[in-house]
N, C-alpha and C positions, 0 to 999 in steps of 0.2 A: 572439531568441537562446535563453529556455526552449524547452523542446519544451511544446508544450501538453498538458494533460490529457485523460486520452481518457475516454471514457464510462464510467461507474462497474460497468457490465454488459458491456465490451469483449470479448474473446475476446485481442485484446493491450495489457497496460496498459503504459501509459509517462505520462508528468509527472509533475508533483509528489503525494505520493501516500504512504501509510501503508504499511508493511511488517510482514511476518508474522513474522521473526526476532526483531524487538526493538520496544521502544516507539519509535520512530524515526520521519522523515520522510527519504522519499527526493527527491531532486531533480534533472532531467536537463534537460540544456541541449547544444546545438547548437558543434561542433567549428566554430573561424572560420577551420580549415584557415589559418592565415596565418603562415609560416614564422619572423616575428619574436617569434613569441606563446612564453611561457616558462610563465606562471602561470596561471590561474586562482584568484581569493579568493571566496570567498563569504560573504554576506552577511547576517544575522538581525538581526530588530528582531519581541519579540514586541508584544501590542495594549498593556502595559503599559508598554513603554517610549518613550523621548522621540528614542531615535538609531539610528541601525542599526551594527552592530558587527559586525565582520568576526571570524569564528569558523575559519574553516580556508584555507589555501592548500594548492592541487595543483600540486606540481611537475610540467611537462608530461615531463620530461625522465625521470623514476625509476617514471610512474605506470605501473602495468598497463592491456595496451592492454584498450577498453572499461570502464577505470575511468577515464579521464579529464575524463571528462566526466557521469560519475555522482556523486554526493554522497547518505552516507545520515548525517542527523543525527538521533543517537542519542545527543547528549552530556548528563552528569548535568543541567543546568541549561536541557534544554530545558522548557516552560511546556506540560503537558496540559490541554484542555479552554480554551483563549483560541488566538485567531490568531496564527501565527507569519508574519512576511513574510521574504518572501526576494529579493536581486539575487544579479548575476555579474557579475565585472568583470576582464577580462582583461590579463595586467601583462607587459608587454615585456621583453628581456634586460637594459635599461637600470633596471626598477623602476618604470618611467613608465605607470601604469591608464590602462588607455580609460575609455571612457562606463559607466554601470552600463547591465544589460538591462533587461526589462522585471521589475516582480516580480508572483513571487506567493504566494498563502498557504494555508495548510492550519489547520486544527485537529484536535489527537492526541487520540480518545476510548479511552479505558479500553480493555482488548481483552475478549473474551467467552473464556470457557473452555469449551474445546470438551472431549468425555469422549468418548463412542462413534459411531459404529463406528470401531474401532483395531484393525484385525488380520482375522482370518478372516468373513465375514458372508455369508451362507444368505438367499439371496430376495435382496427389494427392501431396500436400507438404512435404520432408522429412525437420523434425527441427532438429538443431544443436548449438549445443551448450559447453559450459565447467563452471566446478566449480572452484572457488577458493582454490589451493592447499592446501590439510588438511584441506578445510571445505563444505564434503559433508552434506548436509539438512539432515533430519530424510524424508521429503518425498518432492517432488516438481508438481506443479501445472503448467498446458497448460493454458493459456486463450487466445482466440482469438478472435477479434471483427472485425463489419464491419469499417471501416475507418472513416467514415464519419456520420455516424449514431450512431457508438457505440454499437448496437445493438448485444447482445452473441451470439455466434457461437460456441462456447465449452470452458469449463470451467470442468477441468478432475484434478486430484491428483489421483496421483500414489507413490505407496511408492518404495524408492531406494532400488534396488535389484544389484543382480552382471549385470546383463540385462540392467540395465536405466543407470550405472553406463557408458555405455559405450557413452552416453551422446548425443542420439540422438532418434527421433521418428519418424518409422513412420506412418504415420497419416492412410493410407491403411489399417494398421492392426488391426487398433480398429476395437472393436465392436462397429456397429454405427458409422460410423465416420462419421465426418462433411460435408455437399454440400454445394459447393464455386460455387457463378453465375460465369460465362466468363465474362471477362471486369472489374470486380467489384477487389476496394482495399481492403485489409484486414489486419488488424495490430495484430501483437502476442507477448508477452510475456512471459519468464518462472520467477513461483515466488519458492522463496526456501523457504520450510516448516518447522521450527523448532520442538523442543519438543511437546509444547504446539500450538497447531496448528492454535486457535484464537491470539495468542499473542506471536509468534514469527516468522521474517522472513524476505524476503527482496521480493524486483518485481525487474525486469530485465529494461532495458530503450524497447520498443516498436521497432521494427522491422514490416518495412511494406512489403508486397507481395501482386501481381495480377496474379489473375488466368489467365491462357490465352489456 
């Protein structure tokens, strides 16, 4: 019933999964298309607790289509840095839950703050950026898209070395590195990689640049 998690270097992300608007986890799961279906609840239990507690219902009847079946928890009393689990259990016009799905979990790391390039930039891009005092990633992730299209542009993980530590790239020195049309916007992020590379991490808020 989750959608599963796609590769942390995808070109399209979907499952459960960290988000760049806010310190949040998002979570998607699969429509049971089944005409008596009213509700969806969803379900949290971080690694410190003993039970899982149901934290939100989606009216299927009032949601926006294509939010019905997304969930982004962002609420004060989510747990950063420990595993959050999560089910979905669908509730009929009567109140009567099905089965829970399958769950699953994420851990929300700090986000990195991202600084330049923001705005107009000449040549190849250098990025910049900083970690969260005392919490470098195990490895951190480039992704860049076109603005408007969405369309990937690079999507690279690298693991932190004394090198990347020094918290910038640039982009010249890849091997391969990316072609940026003139004129065109381009929006970038860094995401921070934990342990477990499908299930722990944070995205940066998006930073835009044009090539010129």
């Amino acid at each position: 019933m989750m959608v599963p998690r796609s590769h942390d270097t995808a070109a399209i992300e979907q499952g459960i999964d960290a988000v760049p608007e806010s310190d949040g986890i998002i979570l998607q799961w699969y429509d049971l298309r089944d005409p008596g279906v009213r509700y969806y609840d969803i379900y949290r239990q971080n690694e410190n607790e003993t039970y899982f507690r149901k934290i939100r219902r989606i009216d299927l009847e009032t949601a926006f289509p294509g939010s019905d079946t997304v969930y982004i928890d962002d609420s004060e009393d989510l747990v950063l840095k420990r595993y959050n689990y999560y089910y979905v259990k669908a509730v009929n016009r009567d109140g009567l839950e099905g089965s829970a799905s399958d769950t699953v979990k994420y851990m929300l790391l700090l986000k990195a703050e991202t600084t330049r390039p923001d705005g107009s930039v000449q040549g190849m891009p250098v990025l910049y950026w900083s970690f969260p005092a005392g919490d470098i990633p195990n490895f951190y992730l480039v992704r860049i898209e076109e603005e408007f299209t969405n369309r990937l542009i690079l999507s690279r993980k690298f693991a932190v070395t004394d090198f990347f530590e020094m918290q910038e790239l640039d982009l010249s020195q890849l091997e391969n590195p990316p072609q940026f049309i003139l004129n065109f916007s381009y929006r970038w992020r860094l995401d921070s990689v934990g342990p477990d590379s499908l299930f722990s991490g944070s995205e940066s808020q998006w930073r835009i640049f044009t090539a010129q």
